[in-house]
N, C-alpha and C positions, 0 to 999 in steps of 0.2 A: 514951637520950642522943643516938643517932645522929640519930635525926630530927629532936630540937632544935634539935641543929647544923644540918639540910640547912634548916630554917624558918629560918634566920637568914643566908639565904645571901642575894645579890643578886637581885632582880628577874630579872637577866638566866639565868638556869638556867632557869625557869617561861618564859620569852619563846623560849630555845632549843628546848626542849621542841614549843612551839605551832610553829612554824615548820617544826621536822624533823615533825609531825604533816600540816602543810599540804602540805607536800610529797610526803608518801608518799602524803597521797588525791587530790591535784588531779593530780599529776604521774604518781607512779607505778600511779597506782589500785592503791594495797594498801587490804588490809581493816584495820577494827579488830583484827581477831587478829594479824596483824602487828606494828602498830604495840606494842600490848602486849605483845608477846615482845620486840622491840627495846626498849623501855622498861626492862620486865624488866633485859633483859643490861646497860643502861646503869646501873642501880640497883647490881648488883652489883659494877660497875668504882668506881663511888662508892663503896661500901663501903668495898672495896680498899681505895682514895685514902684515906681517912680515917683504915682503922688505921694504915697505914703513916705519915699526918702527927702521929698522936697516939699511938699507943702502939707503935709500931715504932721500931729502932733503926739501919734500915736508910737509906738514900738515897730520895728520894722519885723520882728519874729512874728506879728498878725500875719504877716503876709501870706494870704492863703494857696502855698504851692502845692500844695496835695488836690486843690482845687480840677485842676486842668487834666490828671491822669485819670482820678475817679468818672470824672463828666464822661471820658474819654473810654472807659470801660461801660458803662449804662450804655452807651452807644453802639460802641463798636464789640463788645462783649469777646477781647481779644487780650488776656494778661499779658498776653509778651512783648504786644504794642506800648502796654502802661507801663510796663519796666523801662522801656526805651525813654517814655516820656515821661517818667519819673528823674531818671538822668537828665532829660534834656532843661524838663524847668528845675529843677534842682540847681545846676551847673549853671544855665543861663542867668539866674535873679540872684543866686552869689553872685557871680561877676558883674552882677550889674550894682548890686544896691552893699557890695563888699564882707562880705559871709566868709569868714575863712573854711578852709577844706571839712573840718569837725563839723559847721557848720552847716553845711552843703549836705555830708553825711546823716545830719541828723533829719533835715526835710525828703531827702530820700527815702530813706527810713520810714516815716509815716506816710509818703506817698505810696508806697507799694504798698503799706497794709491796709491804706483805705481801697486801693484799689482790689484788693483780695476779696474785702469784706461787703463791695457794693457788686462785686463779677456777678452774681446770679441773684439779685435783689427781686424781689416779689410784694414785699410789704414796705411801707414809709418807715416801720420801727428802723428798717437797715441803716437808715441814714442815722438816727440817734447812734445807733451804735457803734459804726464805723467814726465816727466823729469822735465820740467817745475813744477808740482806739487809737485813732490817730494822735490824740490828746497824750496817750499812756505813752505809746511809743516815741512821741517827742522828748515827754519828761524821761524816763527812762534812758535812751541816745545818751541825752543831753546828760546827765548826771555821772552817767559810764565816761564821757569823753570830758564832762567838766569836774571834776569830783574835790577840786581846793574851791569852789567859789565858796563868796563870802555870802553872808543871808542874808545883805541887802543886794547883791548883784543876783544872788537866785531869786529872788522875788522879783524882779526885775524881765529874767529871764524865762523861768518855767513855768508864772502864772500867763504871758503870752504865749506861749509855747503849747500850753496847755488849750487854754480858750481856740489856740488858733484852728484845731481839729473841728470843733461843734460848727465854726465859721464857715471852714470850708463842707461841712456837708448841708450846711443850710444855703452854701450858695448854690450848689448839687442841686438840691432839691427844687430849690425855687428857679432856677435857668434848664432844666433838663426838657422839660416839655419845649421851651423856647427855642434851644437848638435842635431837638429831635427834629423842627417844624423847618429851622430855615437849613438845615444839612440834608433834610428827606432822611433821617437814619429811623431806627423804631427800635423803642428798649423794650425792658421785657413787662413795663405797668402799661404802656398803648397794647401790646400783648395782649396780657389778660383783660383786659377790656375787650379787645376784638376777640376771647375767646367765650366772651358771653353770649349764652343761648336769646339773650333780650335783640342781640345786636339783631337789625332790621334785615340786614343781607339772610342771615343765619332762619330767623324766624321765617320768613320768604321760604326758605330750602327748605326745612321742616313740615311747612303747610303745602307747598307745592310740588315736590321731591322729595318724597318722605323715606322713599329707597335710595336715595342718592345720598342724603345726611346718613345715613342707615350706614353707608357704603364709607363715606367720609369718615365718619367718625372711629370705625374698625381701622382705614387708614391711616389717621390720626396715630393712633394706640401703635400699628406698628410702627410709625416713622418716627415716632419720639422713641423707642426703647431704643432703636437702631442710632439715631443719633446721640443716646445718649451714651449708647456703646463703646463708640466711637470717640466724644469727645466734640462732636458737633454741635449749634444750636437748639438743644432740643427745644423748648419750648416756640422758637420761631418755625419750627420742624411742625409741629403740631400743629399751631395755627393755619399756618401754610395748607395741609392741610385738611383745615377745615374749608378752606376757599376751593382747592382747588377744581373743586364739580362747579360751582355753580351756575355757569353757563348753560346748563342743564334745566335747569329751572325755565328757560324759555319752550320747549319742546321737549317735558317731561316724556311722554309717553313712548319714545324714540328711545330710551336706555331700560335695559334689560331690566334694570336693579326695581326700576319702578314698575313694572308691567306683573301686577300683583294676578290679576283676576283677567285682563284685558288682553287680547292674541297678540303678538310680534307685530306692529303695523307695519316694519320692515318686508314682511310676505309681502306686500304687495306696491314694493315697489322697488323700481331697477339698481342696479346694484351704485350707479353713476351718482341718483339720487338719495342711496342710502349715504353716499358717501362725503355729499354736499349737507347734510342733513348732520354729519359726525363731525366731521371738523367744521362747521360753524358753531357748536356749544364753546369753541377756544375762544371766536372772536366775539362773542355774545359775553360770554364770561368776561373778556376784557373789559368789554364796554362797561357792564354792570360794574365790575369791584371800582372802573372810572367813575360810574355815575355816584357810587358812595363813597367814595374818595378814599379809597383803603391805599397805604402806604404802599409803596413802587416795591417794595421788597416780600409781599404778600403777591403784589399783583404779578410779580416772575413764578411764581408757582402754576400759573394756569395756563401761559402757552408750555413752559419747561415740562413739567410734567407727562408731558408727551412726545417733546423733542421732536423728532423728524420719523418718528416710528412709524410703521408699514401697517394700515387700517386691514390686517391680515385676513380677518373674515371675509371681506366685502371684496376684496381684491382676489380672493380665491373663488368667492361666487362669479364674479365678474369672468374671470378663466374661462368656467364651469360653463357660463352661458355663452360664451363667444364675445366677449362684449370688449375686449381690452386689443379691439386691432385699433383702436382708437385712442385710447386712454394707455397709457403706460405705468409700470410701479410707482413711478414720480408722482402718479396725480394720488397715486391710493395713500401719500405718507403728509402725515402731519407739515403742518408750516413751518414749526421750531420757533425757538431756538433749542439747542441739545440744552441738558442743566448743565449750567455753567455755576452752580454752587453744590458745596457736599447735601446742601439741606433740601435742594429742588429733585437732585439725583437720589438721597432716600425716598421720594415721596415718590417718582416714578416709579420707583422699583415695588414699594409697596401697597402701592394703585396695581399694577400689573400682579403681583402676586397674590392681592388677592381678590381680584376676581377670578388666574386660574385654580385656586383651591375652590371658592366657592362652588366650582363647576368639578369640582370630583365626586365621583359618586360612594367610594368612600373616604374617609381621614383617617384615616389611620397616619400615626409617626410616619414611617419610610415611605409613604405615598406624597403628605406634605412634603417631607425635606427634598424628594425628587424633584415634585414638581417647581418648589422654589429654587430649587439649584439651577435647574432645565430655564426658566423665566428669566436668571439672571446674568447668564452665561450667552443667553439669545441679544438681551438688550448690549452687552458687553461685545460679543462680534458684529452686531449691528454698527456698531461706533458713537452707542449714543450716551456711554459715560467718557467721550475722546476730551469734555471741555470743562469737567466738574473737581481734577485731584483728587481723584477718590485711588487710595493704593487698593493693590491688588487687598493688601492682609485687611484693610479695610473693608472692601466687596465680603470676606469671607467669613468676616466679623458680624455686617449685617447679613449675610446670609445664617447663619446660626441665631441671630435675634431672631427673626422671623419665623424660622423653623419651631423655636422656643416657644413662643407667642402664638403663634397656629396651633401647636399641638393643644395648648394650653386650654385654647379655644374651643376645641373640635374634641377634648379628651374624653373617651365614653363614658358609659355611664354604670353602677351597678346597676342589671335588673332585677327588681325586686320580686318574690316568690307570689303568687298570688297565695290569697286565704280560701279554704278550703271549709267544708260543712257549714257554704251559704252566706259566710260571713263577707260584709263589705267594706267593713273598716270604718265605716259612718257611726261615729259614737253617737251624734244626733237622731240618727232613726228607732235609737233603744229609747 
């Protein structure tokens, strides 16, 4: 019966549809899986709409449209997506369940501020809150556009109106986890949970890669200020990562960062096998963040992050010894894929910078920003920022966060004078 009904609706639902389509692939370049989960969730908010006009006995202003934009920010963490689909359930469930235009205005209206107000949520308080605002912002709409009702039609109207906010983030709340699972998407509360040192992968690197976490974690720090620079995901920047070594963990002793006390075991062995020995911690890495089941959008961090780049050390030794009548630059470069996101392309960039700073013998300011300029300008005529949208003034933007962030790191120190006539400073030894 339900679909009878939606076949008999106006033109205009099928014309809205196309339009919010056109939009998400010319403008936002989302994929078709997108757009089909968006659809999806708009199907459902229909539903809603309908029993509530036909077999509910409730007020049709419950109707929770603010519902479908909010979910839709937790997710996609994209405001200008939730503007479009503030318009589109707006527009669509007026015309379906007969809202005049004020009307339509007014759920817009609290669509977009709940969407503002859940964009970078961290704590459950968000949801009270945004519920809360979406509450004000209806009544308020609603009062500017209706301002002769009488006090039995506003009671009627802006104690649903109001309720209808707390509704819609309670339905936020309690379906978020649901959809994040059947979409594969990842908000920013599975985040912070993946960004606890408890988690079992993390604890693994720690105990067994202790220079790797070491390593990670300073990449971490710059690939969040960098995206946050910018205007990127920083927090999925961060996490990302923290993942991104840990195929390392299989063959600790192979990576510089950990070879605390213990020789280069690279000496003694050919450059062929150093090189099988490098790019297997990508597909080991795979496997693991598979074996613990880390979200698809985590797991593009650990082959991206290295893109298709040129395993340059080993490929040069390989020269040095005669070894590459055999082997060509092709075999010395990563498997890929290049980072095909802004958040996979900061983390390359600053996995690559810094381990060449750690490797300067001094830090000084103008020797860091050299050498991060030199790192980033290398991976950029490589071609391996060809598939990520990163603009140029972007590149230049995180090239200064980093520079910022290193010196920060690295900045000296006063020395302090020694004490003189024997003293040691030891107030304990008087």
């Amino acid at each position: 019966m339900i679909f009878c009904y939606f076949a008999e609706l106006s033109l205009l639902i099928p014309l809205f549809l196309l339009f919010f389509g056109l939009q998400l692939f010319y403008v936002r370049k989302a994929s078709w899986r997108t757009f089909l989960h968006l659809t999806f969730l708009l199907v459902l908010l229909m539903s809603a709409a309908h029993l509530l006009k036909f077999y509910g006995a409730f007020s049709l202003y419950y109707t929770p449209i603010a519902f479908v934009p909010m979910l839709a920010t937790l997710l996609y963490n994209d405001i200008q997506l939730s503007w479009a689909l503030s318009f589109m359930a707006s527009g669509v469930i007026g015309l379906m369940i007969g809202f005049s235009l004020p009307e339509m205005v007014v759920f817009f209206m609290g669509s977009v501020c709940g969407s503002y107000v859940v964009q970078k949520a961290r704590t459950r308080e968000v949801f009270i809150k945004a519920g809360l605002y979406v509450g004000i912002v209806h009544l308020v709409s609603s009062l500017l556009i209706h301002m002769d009702l009488s006090l039995e039609n506003s009671t009627k109207v802006l104690i649903p109106l109001a309720v209808n906010g707390i509704i819609c983030s309670m339905i936020v709340m309690g379906t978020s986890r649901i959809f994040e699972y059947i979409f594969g998407e990842i908000t920013n509360f599975t985040l912070l949970e993946l960004s606890d040192s408890s988690q079992p992968l993390l604890q693994r690197l720690v105990l067994e890669a202790p220079g790797t976490y070491h390593h990670s974690i300073i990449v971490a720090n710059l690939a969040e200020s960098a995206a946050e620079r910018i205007g990127a995901h920083s927090l999925l920047t961060r996490v990302g990562a923290y993942y991104h070594d840990v195929g390392k963990i299989e063959k600790p002793g192979y990576f510089t960062e950990n070879q605390m006390i213990t020789a280069n075991k690279h000496d003694d062995l050919e450059p062929s096998m150093s090189r099988l020995v490098i790019l297997n911690h990508i597909k080991e890495g795979i496997e693991l963040a598979k074996e613990y089941k880390l979200n698809q959008r985590i797991l593009d961090f650990i082959p991206e992050h290295h893109g298709t780049s040129l395993i340059h050390y080993f490929y040069q030794k390989a020269l040095a010894e005669g070894e590459t009548g055999e082997v060509g630059e092709e075999d010395y470069r990563y498997p890929g894929p290049k980072p095909r996101s802004k958040e996979t392309a900061i983390v390359m960039l600053a996995d690559s910078v810094e381990g060449a700073t750690r490797a300067l013998e001094e830090h000084t300011p103008q020797k860091i920003e050299d050498v991060v300029r030199k790192v980033i300008n290398n991976k950029f005529i490589d071609g391996q920022l060809d598939e990520c949208n990163l603009t140029l003034r972007e590149i230049d933007a995180i090239a200064s966060t980093f520079v910022r962030v290193l010196s920060a790191m690295y900045h000296s120190r006063v020395k302090y004078p020694e004490r003189s006539n024997g003293h040691n400073g030891n107030k304990s030894s008087k």
